[in-house]
N, C-alpha and C positions, 0 to 999 in steps of 0.2 A: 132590561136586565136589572135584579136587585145586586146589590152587592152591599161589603160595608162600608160605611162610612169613611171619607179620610178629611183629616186635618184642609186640606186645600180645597176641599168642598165647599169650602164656608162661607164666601162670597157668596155662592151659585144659591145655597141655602138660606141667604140672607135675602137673596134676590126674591125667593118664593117668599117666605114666612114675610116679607116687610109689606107685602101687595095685602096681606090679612091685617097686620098694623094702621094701615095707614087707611083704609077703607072697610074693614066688619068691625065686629065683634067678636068674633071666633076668640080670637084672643084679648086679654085685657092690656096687653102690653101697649103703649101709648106713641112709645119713642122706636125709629126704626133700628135694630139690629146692626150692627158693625162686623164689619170681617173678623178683626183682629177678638174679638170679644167671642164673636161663633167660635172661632177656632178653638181660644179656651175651653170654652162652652164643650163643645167637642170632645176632646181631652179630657173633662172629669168625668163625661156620661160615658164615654167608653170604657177608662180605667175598671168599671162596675158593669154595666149593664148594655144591651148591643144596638146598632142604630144601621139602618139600613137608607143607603140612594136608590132610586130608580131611574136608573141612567140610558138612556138611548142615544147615537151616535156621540158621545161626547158630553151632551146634554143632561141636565137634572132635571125630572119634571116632576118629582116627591121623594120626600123619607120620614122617616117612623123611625122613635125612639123609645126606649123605657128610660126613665128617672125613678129615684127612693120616692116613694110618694110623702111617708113624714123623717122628719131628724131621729127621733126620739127611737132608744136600742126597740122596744115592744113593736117595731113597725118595721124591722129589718127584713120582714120577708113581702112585706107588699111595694106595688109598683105602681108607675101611672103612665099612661104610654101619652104621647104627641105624633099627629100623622097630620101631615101637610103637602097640599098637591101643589103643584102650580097652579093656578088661575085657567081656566077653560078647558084644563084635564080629566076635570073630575068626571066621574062616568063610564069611567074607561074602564075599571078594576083594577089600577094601580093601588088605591087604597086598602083593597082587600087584599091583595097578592103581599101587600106590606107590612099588612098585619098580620098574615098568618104565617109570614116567615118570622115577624117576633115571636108569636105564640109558639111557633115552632124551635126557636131556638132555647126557650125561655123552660120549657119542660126539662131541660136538663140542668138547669139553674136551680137556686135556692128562692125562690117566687112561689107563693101561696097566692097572690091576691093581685090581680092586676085593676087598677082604676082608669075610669072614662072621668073625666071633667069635661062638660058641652055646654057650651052656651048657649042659651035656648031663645029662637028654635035655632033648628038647626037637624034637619031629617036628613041626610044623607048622611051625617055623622050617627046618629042613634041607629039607624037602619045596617048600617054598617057592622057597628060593635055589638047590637041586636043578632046578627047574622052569625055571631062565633060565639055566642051564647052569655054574651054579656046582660045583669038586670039593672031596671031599674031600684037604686035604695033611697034615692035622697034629691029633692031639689030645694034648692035656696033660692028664694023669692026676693027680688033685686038687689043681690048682694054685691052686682058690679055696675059703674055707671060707664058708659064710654057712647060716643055718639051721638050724645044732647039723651039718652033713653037710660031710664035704671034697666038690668038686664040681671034675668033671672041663669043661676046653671045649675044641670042635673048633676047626678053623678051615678054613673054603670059600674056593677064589679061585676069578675070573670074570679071566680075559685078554681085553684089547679088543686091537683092532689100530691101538694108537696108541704112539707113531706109526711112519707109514711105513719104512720099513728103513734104515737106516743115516744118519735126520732127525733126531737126537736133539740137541735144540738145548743 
C-alpha cells in the first residue's frame, strides 16, 4: 500500500536509505542517517512537495520523495525526486508504482521540471525513470568519490506541461 509519508516513519526510513550509505554508491552520503534528523528531514520536504511509503503489514519496504532541485527563485518550479527500496525488494514494482504516484500527484502542483540524479551505473534506476519518460541531459565524469572509486552521475529530466504558456505567475 502507498500512502504518505509520516513524521514517525523516520527510523523505519533511515533503516532503508542507511543499508545504501553504508554499502553503494547510490548515494554520496557518507554518514548514516539519524531518526531524529529524518524526521526533520521530513517536515520540510512535505511543508512543499509530497513523499510517499510503501507499507505492507506494518512494515516499510520504500518511499519516494520530491525536493526543490536548486535554492535560487529562477528554479522554483523544477524538482528532483529520491526513490529508495529496501534492500532485496527491488524488482517487485514498488519503485515504479512510487514514482508514478509522485508524477501523479505532482501534475496538479506547480513542477515544470522533474530531475533524476544516478549514480552511474546503476540500470535499474535509469530503466526505471527511462520508463515514465525521463532523458538523458547530462553526465558528470567522477564528480563523486565514495568507495575507494571516483564515480561518475547522470542526470534524467521529465518536462510536465506546467504551466500553461505564457501563465507563469
Amino acid at each position: 500500500m502507498i500512502r504518505p509519508v509520516r513524521q514517525t516513519d523516520a527510523a523505519a526510513i533511515c533503516g532503508i536509505y542507511n543499508y545504501y550509505v553504508e554499502n553503494t554508491a547510490v548515494t554520496f552520503d557518507e554518514t548514516p542517517a539519524k531518526a531524529e534528523i529524518m524526521e526533520d528531514h521530513i517536515g520540510k520536504i512535505t511543508a512543499q512537495f509530497p513523499w510517499f511509503v510503501w507499507e505492507e503489514g506494518g512494515e516499510i519496504f520504500g518511499y519516494a520523495y520530491l525536493h526543490q532541485w536548486k535554492e535560487r527563485m529562477a528554479y522554483r518550479f523544477s524538482t528532483e525526486d529520491s526513490i529508495y527500496l529496501k534492500q532485496g525488494f527491488q524488482g517487485r514494482g514498488m519503485g515504479k508504482e512510487l514514482l508514478a504516484r509522485l508524477l501523479e500527484k505532482i501534475k496538479k502542483a506547480d513542477v515544470h521540471t522533474v530531475v533524476a540524479g544516478i549514480t552511474i551505473p546503476n540500470e535499474q534506476s535509469i530503466g526505471l525513470h527511462e520508463k515514465f519518460g525521463f532523458k538523458k541531459i547530462a553526465q558528470f565524469p567522477e564528480i563523486g568519490y565514495k568507495l575507494g572509486k571516483w564515480r561518475d552521475v547522470g542526470y534524467w529530466e521529465l518536462i510536465l506541461p506546467y504551466p500553461p504558456e505564457g501563465s507563469i505567475p
